[in-house]
N, CA and C atoms as a LAMMPS dump frame, in Angstrom:
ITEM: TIMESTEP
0
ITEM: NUMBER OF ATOMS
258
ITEM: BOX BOUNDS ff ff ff
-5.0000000000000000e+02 5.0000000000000000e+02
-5.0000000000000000e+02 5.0000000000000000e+02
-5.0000000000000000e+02 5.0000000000000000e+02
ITEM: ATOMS id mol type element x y z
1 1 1 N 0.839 -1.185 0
2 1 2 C 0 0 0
3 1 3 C 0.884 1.249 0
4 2 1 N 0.735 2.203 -1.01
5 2 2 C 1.435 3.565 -1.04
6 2 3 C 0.956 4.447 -0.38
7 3 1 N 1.869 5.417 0.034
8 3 2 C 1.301 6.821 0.827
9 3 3 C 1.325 7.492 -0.221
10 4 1 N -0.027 8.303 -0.184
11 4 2 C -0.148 9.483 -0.853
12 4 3 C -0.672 10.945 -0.104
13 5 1 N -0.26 12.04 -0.78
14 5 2 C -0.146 13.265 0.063
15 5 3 C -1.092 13.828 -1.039
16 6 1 N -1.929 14.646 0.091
17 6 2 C -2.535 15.725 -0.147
18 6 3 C -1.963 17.192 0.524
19 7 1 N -2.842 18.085 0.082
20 7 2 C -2.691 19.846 0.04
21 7 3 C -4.442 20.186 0.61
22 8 1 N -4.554 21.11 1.355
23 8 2 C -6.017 21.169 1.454
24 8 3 C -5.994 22.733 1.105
25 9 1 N -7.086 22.813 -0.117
26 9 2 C -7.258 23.897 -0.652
27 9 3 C -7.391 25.145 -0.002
28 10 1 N -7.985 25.174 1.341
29 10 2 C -8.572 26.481 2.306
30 10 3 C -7.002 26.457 2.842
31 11 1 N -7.022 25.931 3.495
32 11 2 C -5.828 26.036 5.001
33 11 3 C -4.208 25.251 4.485
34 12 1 N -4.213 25.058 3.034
35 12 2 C -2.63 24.837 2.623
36 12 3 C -1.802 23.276 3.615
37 13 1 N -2.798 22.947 4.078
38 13 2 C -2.13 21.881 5.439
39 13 3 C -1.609 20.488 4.237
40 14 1 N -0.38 20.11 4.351
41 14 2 C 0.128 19.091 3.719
42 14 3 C -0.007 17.826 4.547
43 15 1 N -0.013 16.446 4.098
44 15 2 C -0.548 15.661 4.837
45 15 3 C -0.277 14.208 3.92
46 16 1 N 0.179 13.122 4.746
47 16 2 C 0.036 11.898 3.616
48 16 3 C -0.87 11.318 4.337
49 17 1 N -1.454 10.238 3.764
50 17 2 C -2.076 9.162 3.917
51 17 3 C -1.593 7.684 3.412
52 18 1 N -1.602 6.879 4.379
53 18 2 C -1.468 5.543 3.835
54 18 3 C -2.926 4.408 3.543
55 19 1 N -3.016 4.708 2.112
56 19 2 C -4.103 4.145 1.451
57 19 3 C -3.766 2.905 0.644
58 20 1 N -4.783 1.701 0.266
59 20 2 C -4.564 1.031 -0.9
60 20 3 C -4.986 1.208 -1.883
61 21 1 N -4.456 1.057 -2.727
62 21 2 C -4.513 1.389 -4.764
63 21 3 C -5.879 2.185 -4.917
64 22 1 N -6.804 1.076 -4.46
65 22 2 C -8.127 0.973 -4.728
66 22 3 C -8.867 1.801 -4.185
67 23 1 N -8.481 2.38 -2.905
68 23 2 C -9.662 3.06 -1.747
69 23 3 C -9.755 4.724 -2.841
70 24 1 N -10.298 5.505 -2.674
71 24 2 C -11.419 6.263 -3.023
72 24 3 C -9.962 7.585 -2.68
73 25 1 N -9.468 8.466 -3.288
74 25 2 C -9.081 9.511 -2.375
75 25 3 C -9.57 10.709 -1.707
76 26 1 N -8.711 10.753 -0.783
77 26 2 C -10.013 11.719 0.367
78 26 3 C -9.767 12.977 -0.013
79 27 1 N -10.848 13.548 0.396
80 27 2 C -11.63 14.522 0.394
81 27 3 C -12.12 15.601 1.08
82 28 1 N -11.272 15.176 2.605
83 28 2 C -11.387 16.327 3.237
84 28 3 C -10.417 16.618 4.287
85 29 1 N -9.917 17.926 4.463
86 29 2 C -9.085 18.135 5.602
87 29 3 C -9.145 17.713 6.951
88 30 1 N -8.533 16.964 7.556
89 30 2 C -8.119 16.999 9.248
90 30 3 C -8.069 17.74 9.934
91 31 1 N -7.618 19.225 9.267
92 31 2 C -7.445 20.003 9.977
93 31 3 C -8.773 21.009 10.219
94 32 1 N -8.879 21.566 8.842
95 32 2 C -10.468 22.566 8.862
96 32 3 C -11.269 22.12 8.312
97 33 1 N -11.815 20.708 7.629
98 33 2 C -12.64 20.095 7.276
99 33 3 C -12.727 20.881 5.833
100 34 1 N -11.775 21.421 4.931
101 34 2 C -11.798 21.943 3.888
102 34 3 C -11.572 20.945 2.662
103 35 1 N -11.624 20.906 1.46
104 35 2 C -11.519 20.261 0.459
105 35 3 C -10.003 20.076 -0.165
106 36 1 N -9.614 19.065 0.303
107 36 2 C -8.311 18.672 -0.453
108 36 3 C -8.172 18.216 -1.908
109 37 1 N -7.22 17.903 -2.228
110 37 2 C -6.608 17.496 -3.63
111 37 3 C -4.937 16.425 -3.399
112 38 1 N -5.252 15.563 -4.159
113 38 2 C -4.203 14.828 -3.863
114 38 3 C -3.354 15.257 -4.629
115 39 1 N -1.525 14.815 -4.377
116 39 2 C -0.914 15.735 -5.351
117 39 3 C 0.048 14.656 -5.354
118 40 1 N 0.938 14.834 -7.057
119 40 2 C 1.461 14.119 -7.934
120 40 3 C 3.214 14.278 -6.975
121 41 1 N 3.394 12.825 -6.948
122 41 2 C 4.947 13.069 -5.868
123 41 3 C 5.924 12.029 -6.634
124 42 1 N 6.794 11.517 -6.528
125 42 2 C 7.458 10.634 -6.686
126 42 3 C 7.289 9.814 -5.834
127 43 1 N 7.737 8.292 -6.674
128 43 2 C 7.429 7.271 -5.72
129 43 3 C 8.419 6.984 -4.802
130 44 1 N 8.599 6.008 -3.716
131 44 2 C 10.379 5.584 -3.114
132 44 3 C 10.872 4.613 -3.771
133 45 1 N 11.669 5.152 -4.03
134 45 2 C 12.968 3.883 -4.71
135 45 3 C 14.191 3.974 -4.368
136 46 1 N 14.951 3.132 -5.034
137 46 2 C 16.432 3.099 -4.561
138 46 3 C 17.218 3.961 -5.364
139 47 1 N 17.802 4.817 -4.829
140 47 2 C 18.446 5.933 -5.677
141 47 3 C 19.818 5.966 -5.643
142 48 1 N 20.786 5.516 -6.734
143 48 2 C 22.126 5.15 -6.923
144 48 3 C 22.937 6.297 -6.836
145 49 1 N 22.716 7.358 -6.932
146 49 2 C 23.144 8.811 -7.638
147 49 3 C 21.852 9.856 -6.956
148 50 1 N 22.578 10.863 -6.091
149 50 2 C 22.077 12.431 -6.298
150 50 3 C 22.357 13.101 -7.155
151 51 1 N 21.635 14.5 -7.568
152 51 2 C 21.334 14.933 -8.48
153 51 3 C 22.864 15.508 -8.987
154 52 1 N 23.781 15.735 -8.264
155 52 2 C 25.375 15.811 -8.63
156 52 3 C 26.255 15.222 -9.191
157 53 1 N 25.944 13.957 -8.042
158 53 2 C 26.55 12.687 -8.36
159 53 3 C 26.396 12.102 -10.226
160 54 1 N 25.126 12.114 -10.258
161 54 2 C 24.405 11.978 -11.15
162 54 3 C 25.037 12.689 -12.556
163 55 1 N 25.36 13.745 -12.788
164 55 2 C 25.819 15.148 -13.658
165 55 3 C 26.94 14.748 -13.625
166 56 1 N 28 14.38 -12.513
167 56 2 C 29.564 14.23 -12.929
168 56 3 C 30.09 12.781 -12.781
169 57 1 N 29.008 11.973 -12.574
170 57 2 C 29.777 10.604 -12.717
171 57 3 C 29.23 9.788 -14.363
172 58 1 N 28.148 10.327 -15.054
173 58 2 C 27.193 9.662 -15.954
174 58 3 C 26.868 10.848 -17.127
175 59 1 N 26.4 12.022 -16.954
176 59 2 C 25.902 12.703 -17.318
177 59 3 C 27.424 13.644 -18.148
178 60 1 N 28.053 14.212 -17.763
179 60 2 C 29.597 15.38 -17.937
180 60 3 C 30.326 14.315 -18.677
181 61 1 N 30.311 13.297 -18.247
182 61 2 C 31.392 12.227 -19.008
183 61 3 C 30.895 11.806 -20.209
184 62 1 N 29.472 11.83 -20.264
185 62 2 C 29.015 11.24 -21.704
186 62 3 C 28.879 12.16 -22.637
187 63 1 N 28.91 13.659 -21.82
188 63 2 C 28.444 14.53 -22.935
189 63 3 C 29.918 15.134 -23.075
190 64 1 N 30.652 15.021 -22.651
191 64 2 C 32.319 15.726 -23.013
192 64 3 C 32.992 14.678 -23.946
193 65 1 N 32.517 13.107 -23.832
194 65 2 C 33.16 12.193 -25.127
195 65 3 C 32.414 12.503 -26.161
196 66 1 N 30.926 13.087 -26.364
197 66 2 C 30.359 13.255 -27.916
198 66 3 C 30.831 14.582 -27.803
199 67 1 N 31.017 15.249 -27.142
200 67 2 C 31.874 16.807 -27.474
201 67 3 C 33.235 16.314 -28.328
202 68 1 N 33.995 15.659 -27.564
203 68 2 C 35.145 15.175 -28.204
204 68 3 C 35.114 15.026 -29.626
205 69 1 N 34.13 13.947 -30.083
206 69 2 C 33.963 13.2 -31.301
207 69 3 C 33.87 14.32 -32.118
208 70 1 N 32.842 15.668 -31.858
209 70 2 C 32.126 16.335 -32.583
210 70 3 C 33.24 17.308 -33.14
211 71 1 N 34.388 17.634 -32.317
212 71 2 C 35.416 18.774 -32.322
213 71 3 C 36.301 18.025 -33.565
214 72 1 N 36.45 16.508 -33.051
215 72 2 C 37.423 15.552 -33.736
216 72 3 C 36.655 15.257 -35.668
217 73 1 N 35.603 16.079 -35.649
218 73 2 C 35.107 15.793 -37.304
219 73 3 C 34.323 14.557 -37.266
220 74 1 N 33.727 14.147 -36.206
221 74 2 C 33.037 12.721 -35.926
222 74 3 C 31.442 13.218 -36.259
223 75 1 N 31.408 13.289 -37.636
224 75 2 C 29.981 13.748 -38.183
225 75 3 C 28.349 12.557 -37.408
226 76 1 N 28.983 11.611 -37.417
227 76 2 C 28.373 10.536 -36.912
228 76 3 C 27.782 10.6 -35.599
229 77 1 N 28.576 11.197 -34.487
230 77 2 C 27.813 11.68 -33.25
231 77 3 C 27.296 13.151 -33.34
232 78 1 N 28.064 13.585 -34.609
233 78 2 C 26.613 14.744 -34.181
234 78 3 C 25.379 14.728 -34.637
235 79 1 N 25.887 13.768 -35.967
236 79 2 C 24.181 13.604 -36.492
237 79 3 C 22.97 13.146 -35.122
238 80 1 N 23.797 11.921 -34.439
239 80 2 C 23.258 11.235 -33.397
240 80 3 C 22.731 12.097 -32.171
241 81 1 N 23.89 13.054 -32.134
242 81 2 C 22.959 14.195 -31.306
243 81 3 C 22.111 15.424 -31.473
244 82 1 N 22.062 15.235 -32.547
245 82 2 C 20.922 16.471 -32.951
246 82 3 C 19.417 15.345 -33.869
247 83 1 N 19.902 13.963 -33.525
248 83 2 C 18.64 12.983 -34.37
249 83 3 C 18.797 13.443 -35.553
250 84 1 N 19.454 13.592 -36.673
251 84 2 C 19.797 13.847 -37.962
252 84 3 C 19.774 12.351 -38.657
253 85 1 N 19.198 11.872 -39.075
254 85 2 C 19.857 10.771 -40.249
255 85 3 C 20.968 10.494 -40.797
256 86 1 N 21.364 9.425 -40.633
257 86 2 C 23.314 9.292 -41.383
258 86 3 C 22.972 9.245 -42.77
């Protein structure tokens, strides 16, 4: 069963709930009995890389070797990076 979070429209109060798939989502604040909205989050997973980590271990390295190619007359990765047809 996933938690999902709501926002309640009057009074801004953030809030999760632990619901299953199926149940109905709610509809009203805890706090002022105002009308909520459920809101779009990411799910939990296992995350190999922060958003840094991510940019200079995967991301800087792949895009500085098709830099390379592109400087080196490697028509072939640039077609590939701009989706051009060979």
């Amino acid at each position: 069963m996933p938690f999902y979070e709501y926002r309640c429209k009057q009074c801004k109060h953030e809030f999760e709930e632990f619901q299953k798939m199926s149940d109905d989502p709610l509809t009203e604040c805890p706090e002022c009995k105002g009308i909520v909205v459920r809101l779009i989050s990411i799910g939990m997973c296992d995350v190999k890389y922060d958003a840094r980590e991510l940019y200079e271990k995967v991301i800087r390295p792949e895009a500085k070797e098709i830099a390379d190619k592109i400087r080196n007359g490697d028509e072939d990765a640039a077609a590939d990076i701009f989706g051009e047809p060979k």
